[in-house]
C-alpha positions as CSV (number, residue, x, y, z in Angstrom):
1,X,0.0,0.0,0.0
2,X,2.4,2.4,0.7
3,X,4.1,1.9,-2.7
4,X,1.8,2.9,-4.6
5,X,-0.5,5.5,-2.5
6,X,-0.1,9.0,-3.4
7,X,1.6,11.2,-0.1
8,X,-1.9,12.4,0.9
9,X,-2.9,8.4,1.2
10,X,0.1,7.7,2.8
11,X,-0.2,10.6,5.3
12,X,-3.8,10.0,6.2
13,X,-2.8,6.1,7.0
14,X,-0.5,7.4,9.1
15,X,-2.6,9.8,11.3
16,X,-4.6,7.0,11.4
17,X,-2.9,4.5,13.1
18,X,-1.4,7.7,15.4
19,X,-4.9,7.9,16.7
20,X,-5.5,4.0,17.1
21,X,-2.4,4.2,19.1
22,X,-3.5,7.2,21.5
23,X,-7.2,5.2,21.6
24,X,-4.7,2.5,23.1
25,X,-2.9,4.0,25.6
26,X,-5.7,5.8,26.8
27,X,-7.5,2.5,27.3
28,X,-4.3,0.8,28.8
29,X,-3.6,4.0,31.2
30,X,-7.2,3.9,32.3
31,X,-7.5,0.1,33.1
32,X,-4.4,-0.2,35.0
33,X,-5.4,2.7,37.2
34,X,-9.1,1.1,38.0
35,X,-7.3,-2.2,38.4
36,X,-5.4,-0.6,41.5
37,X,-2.3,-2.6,40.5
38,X,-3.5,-5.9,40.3
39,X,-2.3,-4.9,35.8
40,X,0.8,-3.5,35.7
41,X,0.6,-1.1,32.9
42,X,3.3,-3.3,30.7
43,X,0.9,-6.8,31.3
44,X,-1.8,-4.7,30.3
45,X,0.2,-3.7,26.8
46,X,2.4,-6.8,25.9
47,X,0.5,-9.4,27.5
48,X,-3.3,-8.8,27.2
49,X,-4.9,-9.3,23.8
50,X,-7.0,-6.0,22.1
51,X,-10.1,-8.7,23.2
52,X,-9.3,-9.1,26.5
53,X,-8.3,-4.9,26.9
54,X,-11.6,-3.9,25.5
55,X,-13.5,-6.4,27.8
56,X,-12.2,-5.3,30.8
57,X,-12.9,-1.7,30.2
58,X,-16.8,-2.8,29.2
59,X,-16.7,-3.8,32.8
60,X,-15.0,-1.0,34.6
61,X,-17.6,1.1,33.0
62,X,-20.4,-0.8,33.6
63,X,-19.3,-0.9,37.3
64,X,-18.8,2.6,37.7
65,X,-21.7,3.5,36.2
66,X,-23.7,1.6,38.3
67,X,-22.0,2.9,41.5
68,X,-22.9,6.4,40.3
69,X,-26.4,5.6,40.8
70,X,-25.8,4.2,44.3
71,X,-26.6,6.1,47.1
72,X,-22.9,5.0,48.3
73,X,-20.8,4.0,45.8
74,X,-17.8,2.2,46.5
75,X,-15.2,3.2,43.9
């Protein structure tokens, strides 16, 4: 692809995956500080599949939003 996409292709691939990235480390940053160190934030990136990422931060924020609507939540 990058052979024979013109510069603006090539340059809006790239941007691309520089957002997928940031999406990423957001996502990793975010679960390994609700996890309270129970992921370290390098198991989280090397050793965690995408699947296994995005379902554990289905559950944090089902859990937290569930403890918003308690009368005490327990974060």
């Amino acid at each position: 692809m990058l052979r024979i996409g013109s510069p603006e292709k090539i340059q809006e691939m790239f941007q691309k995956l520089e957002n997928e990235i940031t999406i990423i480390i957001d996502n990793i940053t975010e679960l390994t500080y609700f996890m309270r160190g129970a992921v370290s934030y390098d198991s989280a990136l090397m050793i965690l599949s995408a699947g296994e990422r995005d379902r554990i931060n289905r559950f944090i924020s089902k859990r937290l939003e569930s403890e918003a609507k308690s009368p005490y939540p327990n974060y």
